[in-house]
Every structure is written in C-alpha cells, then in structure tokens.
C-alpha positions as CSV (number, residue, x, y, z in Angstrom):
1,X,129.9,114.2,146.9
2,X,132.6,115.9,144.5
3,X,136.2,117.1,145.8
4,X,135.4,120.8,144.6
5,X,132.8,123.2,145.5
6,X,131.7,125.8,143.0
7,X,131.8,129.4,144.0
8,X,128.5,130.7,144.3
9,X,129.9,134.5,143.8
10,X,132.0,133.5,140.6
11,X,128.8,132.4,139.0
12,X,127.3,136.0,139.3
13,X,129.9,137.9,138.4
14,X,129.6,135.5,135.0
15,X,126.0,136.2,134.7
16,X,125.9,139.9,135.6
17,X,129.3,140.5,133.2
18,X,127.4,139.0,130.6
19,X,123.7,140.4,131.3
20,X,124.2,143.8,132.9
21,X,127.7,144.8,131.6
22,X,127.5,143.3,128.4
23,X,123.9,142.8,128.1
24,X,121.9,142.1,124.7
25,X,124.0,139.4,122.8
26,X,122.5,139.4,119.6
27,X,123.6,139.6,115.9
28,X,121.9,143.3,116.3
29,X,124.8,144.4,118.5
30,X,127.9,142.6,117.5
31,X,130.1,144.9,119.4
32,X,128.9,143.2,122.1
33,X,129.1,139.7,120.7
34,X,132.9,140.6,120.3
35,X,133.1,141.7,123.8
36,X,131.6,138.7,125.2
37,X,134.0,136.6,123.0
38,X,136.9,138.4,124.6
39,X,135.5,138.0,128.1
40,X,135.1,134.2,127.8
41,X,138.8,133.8,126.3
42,X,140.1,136.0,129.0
43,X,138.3,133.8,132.1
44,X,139.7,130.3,130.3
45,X,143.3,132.4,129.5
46,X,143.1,133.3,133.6
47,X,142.6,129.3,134.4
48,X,145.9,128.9,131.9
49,X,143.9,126.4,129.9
50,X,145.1,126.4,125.8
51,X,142.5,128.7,124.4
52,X,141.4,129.5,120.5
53,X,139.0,131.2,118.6
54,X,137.7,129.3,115.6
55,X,136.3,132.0,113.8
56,X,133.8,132.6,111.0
57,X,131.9,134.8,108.7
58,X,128.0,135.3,109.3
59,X,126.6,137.9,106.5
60,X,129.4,140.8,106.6
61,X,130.4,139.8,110.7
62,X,133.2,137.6,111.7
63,X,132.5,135.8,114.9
64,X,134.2,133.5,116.8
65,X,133.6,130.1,118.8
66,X,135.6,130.2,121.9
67,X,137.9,126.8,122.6
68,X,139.9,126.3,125.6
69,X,140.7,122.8,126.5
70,X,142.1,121.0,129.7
71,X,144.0,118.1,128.3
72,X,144.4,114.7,129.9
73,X,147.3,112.5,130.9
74,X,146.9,110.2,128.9
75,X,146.3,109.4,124.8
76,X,143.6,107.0,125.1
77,X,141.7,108.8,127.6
78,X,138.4,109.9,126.7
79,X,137.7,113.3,125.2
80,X,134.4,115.3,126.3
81,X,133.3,118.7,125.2
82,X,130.9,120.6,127.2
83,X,129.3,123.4,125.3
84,X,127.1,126.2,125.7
85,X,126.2,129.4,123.4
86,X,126.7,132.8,124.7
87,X,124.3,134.8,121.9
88,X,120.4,135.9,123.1
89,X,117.6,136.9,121.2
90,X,117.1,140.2,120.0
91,X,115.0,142.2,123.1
92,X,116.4,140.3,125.9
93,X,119.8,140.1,128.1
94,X,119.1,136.2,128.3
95,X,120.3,135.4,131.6
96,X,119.1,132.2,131.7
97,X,118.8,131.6,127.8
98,X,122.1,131.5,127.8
99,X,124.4,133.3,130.4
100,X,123.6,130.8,133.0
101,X,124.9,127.9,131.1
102,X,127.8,130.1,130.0
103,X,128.8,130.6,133.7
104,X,128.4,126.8,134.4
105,X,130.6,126.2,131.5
106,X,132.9,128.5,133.1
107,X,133.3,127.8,136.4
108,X,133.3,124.0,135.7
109,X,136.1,124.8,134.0
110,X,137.8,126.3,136.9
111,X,136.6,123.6,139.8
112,X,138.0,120.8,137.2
113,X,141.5,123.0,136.5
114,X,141.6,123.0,140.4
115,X,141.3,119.2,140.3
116,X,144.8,118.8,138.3
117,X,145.2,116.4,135.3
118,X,143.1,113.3,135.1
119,X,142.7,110.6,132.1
120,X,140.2,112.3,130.3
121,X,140.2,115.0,128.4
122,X,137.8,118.4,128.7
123,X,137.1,120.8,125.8
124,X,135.1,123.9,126.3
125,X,133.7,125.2,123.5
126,X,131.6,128.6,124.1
127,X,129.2,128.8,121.0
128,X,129.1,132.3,119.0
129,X,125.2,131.9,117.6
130,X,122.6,129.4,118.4
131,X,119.9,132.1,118.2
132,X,117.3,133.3,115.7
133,X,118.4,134.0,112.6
134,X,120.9,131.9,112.5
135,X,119.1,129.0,114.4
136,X,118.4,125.6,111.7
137,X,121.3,127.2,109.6
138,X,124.9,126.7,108.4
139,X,126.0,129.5,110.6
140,X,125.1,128.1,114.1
141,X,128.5,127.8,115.8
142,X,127.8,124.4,116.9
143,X,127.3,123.6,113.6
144,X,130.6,125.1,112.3
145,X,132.3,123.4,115.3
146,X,131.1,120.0,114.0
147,X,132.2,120.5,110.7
148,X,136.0,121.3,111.7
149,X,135.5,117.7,113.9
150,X,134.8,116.0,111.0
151,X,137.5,117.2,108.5
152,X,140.3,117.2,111.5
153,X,138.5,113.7,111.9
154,X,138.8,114.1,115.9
155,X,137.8,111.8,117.9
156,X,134.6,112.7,120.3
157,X,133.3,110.8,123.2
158,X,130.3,112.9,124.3
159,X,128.9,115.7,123.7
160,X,127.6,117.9,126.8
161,X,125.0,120.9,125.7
162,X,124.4,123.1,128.4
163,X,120.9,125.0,128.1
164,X,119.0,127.4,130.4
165,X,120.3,126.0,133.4
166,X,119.6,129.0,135.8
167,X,115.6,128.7,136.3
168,X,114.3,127.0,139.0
169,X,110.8,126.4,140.5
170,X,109.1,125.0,143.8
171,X,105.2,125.7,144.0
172,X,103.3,122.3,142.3
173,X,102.1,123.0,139.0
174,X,105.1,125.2,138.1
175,X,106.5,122.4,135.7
176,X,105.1,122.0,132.6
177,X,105.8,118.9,130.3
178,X,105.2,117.7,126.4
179,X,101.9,115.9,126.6
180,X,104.0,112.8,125.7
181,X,106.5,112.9,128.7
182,X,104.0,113.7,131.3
183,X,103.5,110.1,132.4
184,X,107.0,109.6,132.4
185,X,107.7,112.2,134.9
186,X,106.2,112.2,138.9
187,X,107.7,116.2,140.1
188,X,105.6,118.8,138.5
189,X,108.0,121.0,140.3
190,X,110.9,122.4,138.5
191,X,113.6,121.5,141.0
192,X,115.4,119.2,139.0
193,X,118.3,119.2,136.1
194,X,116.7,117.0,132.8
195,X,119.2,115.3,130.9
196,X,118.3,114.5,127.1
197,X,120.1,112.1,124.9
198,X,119.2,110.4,121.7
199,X,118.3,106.7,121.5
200,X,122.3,106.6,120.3
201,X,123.5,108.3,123.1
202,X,122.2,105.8,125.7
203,X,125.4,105.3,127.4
204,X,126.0,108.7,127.8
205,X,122.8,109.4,129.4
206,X,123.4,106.5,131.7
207,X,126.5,107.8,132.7
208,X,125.8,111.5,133.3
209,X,122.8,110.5,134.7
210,X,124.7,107.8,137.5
211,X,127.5,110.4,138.5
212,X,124.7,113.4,138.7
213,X,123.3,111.0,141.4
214,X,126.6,111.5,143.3
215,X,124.8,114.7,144.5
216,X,122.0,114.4,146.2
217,X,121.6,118.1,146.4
218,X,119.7,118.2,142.4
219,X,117.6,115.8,141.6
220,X,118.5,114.3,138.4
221,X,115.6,113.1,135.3
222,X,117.3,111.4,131.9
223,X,115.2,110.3,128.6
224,X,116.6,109.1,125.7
225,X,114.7,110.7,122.3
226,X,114.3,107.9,119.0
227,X,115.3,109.5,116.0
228,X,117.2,112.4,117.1
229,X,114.3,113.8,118.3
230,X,112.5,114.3,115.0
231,X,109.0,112.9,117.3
232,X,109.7,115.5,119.9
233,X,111.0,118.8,118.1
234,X,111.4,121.0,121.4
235,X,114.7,118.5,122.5
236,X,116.0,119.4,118.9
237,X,116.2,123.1,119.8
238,X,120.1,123.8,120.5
239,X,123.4,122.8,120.2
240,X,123.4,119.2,120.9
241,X,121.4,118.4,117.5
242,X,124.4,118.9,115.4
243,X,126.2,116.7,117.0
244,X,123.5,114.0,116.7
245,X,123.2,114.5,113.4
246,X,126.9,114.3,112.6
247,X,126.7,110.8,114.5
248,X,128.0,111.6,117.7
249,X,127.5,111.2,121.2
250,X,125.9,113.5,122.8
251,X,123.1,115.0,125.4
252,X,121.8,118.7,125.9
253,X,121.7,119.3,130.1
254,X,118.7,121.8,130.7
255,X,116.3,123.4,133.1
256,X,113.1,122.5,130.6
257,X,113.6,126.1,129.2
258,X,109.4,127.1,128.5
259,X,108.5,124.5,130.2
260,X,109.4,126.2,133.6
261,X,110.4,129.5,132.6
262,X,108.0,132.2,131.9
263,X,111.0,134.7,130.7
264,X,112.0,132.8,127.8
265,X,112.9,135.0,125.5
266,X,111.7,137.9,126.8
267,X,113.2,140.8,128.4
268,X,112.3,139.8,131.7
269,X,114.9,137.1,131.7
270,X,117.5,138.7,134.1
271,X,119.7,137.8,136.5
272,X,117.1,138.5,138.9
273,X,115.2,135.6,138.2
274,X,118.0,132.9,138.7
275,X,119.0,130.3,141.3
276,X,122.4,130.6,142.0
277,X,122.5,127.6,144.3
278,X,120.6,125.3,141.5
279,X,123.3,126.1,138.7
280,X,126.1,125.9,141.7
281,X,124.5,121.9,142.5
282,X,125.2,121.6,138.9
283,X,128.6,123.2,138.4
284,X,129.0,119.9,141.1
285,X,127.2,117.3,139.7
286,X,128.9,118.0,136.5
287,X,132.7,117.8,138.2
288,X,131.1,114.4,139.8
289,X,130.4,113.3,135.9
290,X,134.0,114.2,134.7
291,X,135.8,113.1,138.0
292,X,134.1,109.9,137.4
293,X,134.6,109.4,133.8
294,X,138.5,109.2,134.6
295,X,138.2,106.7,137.8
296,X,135.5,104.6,135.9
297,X,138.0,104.3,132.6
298,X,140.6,103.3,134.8
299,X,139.0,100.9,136.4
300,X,137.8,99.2,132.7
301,X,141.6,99.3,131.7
302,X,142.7,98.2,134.8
C-alpha cells in the first residue's frame, strides 16, 4: 500500500465545483470553460506547483491547457504527464466524462506534492477540448500540447490519459465489452480500472499495471492495442491517441466509459452517479505507480 491516502471529500468538492457550480463545459458556454480553467490553476497554484496556461485560439475563443508540474530531483529522472480534459458535451455536466478524471488529476497532484521531491518528474496537464466538435481535430488540446513537445523537443517518458474514471458497477452483466476483448476478460462486473496501451507502449502498461497491483483495493486489467488502435477504434477515443501518434509512450486509464456507463453523454451523468471510493482506490494506485517509478529507477542506476 501507498504512503498517502486520498481525501475522499476533496474529490467532491472537485466534482461538484466542476458539475454543479460550474456545470456544462462545453464550447457552447465558454464563460464557463474560462472559469473552470481558472479553478484548475488556482487548486495546482494552492499546492505551490509551477503552473501555466498554454493557450490557444479555437474559431473566435481563446482557451487554455492548464500545466502545473512537480519537478524532480534529479536531471535524468524520468518525466511523466498525467492528463485529463475538463470540457463535456453539449447537454450534460459530465461528471464522469470528464470531472471525475479531472478531480483524480487533481488530488493526485496533492497526495504526490505531500510526498516531497522524488527522482521523477510529474506534469499535469488539464486538457481545454477533447469533446465534439473539436474531437479528431487540430484544436483538441492534447493535440496542441503534443505539438509544443515536439518543437521544444522535450523529452516524454509516458503518457498517463485519465478517462471516465468515476463509474463503477457490481450486479453481473453490468460490464459490457468489444466483441473482440470479451474472451480476454473473466469480471463482467465493472469494479475494476482498465489500462490501455499501444503495442509500443508495452512497458508502460507493464509498469502501471505492476504498481496498480500494490493495491489490492481496485482490481487492475491492462491490454496492449496493435496499431494504435486503428483495429479497435473505441481505445482511440481521447487524449492518449495523440500522443501515440506523435510516437510516444503512453496509456489512457479508464472506467470502460459505454461500456459500463449508461450516462455517457447524457445529462444524467452527475455527480450522483459516481463512486467516490473507486476514483479515491485510484487517486492510490496511481501515487503507488509514480512512488514506484522513482524507487524502481533508482534501483536500475544503482
């Protein structure tokens, strides 16, 4: 088990900030994409982690990516972003598509700042749109992040995508899985975290997948994808696919989305509906990943 233990609490106030304060984060209300730009700075500002916006321009709207980053001790330490957007769909407050993932993103960020500097490096990058209609585009903000990695030409280690990571489920039969996978997997409940890489990405997988195992609390299932995903088009659908397709490392960390949750992009997708103790195991299991990406590099240069 991990050294820190996510607060429960802090990941609702996240989720109802973003959902019944804020609510509806769509390019239909860009005041409150601004807001929730401002609320994300403000949380990483309060951790006193070096925070940016990178903005752009989307039609006649400037929007911003949010960056705060917890650096390491050391130069050759490994350098990890974990990631999330924080736009919805037009009709919906999206609390687990994506708020959820936004308040693991957050409070990760706190339970590793209360760890105190380790070898590897942590950057947080809050996505400004992911959503419909600027989904497959130029605009996305993962895909604006990933150009300004290439032309800094910044080194990246791994990707981590968090998406819908609030929902989860425990009558059998409440899991549903691509045709394809469904041999693959033994649970057709949805009590566990799935972790998707690309064939690339293999070592990644492998060790999100080991130091997720640390907590025996979420059960843990990993696939690697051959070519990007192209065969499978649902594990293409969010921020991780840039990044694959730029040549990097990287996994998206999800709760199956429509494959176990029936508010997907509808308006019933409220705060109402989440597990606050499933994303809390997962706030953990994550700190058990980045905890043990530091020991496990020291040991290699040791």
């Amino acid at each position: 088990m991990c050294t820190v233990q996510p607060n429960r609490s802090r990941l609702r106030e996240h989720v109802a900030m973003l959902t019944r304060t804020i609510g509806e984060r769509s390019l239909r209300k860009p005041e409150s994409l601004g807001r929730t730009a401002e609320y994300i700075q403000g949380v990483y500002q309060g951790l006193g982690l070096e925070t940016r916006r990178e903005p752009y321009v989307y039609g006649d709207l400037e929007v911003a990516n949010i960056i705060a980053r917890l650096e390491g001790d050391s130069p050759e330490g490994r350098r990890y972003l974990l990631g999330a957007h924080y736009d919805t769909v037009s009709g919906t407050v999206g609390a687990d598509d994506n708020a959820s993932a936004v308040a693991v993103q957050l409070e990760t960020a706190r339970c590793l700042t209360e760890l105190g500097p380790a070898e590897q490096s942590v950057s947080f990058v809050s996505f400004a749109l992911e959503e419909p209609p600027a989904f497959g585009t130029r605009f996305m903000g993962s895909k604006v992040h990933v150009r300004n990695l290439k032309k800094r030409r910044e080194r990246l280690d791994g990707m981590l995508c968090l998406e819908m990571v609030g929902y989860a489920c425990y009558t059998p039969g409440c899991q549903d899985y691509p045709i394809s996978l469904k041999r693959l997997i033994p649970s057709d409940m949805g009590d566990f975290i799935a972790v998707v890489g690309s064939t690339g990405s293999r070592r990644l997988t492998r060790d999100i997948k080991q130091a997720f195992q640390d907590n025996p609390d979420l059960p843990v299932f990993a696939l690697n994808v051959p070519l990007k995903g192209a065969l499978l088009p649902p594990v293409r659908m969010s921020d991780q696919a840039p990044f694959w397709d730029a040549g990097y490392k990287a996994v998206m960390i999800t709760d199956t989305a429509f494959y176990r949750n029936p508010h997907y992009h509808k308006a019933s997708d409220t705060m109402e509906t989440l597990d606050f103790g499933f994303m809390a195991e997962l706030v953990e299991s994550l700190v058990c990943f980045f905890d043990s990406a530091g020991l496990r590099q020291r040991l290699e240069n040791s």
